[in-house]
N, C-alpha and C positions, 0 to 999 in steps of 0.2 A: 430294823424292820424286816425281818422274816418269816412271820408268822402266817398262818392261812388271812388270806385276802389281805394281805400288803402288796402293793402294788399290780394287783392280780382283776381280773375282769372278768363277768361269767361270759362266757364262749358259747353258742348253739352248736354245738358237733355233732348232730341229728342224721347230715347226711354224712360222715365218715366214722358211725358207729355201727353196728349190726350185734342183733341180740346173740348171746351165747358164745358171743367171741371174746377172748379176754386179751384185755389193751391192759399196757406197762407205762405207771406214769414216769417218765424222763425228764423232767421238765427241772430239773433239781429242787424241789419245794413241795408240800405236799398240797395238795388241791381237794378240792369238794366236786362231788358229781352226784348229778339230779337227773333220776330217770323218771318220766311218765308214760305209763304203758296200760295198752287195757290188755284184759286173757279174750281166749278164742273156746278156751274149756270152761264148762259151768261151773266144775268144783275145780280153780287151780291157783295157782299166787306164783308172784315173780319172788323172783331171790337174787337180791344184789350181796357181791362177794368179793371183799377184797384180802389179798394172799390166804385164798383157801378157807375163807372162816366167813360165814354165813352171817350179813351184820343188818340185813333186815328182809323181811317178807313180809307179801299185800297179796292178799286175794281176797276171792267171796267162794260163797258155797252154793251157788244160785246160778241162775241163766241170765242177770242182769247185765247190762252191758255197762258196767265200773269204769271209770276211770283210776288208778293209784298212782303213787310217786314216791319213790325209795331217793335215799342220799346216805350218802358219807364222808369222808373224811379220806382220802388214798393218799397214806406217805411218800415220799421220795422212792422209786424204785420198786414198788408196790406194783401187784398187777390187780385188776380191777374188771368186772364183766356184771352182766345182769341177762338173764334167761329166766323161764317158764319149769314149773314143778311136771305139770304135762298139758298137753295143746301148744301153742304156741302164742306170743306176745304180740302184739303191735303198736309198736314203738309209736306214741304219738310225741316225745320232744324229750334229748338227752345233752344239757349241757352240763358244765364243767365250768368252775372258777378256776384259771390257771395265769 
């Protein structure tokens, strides 16, 4: 049993994340992490990025006030971040299976 979510729980880490900062998962196993953020720019999209490689993007191209939600997959020792193309995010809920 070590596969993603064996023995593993999703975790709200909301208040000990901040956008644009990139966290290294340690945890020895690799984890999932679920970002939901809305933009502050009319044309802009988030980009969730784990070691360096761009593994998804959400935006709009409008003044609507969107909700999105990116995930992936962060291997062991991976590092892992989500930020804004331009304007800025706000973060409404970032957990993590760990």
């Amino acid at each position: 049993g070590s596969g993603v979510g064996y023995g593993q729980t999703w975790t709200d880490v909301s208040g000990s994340r901040v956008v644009g900062t990139p966290y290294t998962n340690s945890t020895g196993k690799p984890i999932m992490v679920a970002v939901s953020f809305q933009l502050t720019a009319s044309t802009a999209y988030g980009i969730l990025v784990v070691n360096g490689v761009t593994i998804g993007q959400a935006g709009k191209a409008g003044a609507n006030a969107d909700r999105y939600m990116l995930s992936a997959t962060v291997p062991n020792g991976a590092t892992y971040s989500c930020s804004a193309s331009t304007g800025t995010i706000s973060m409404t809920n970032w957990t993590e299976l760990r």
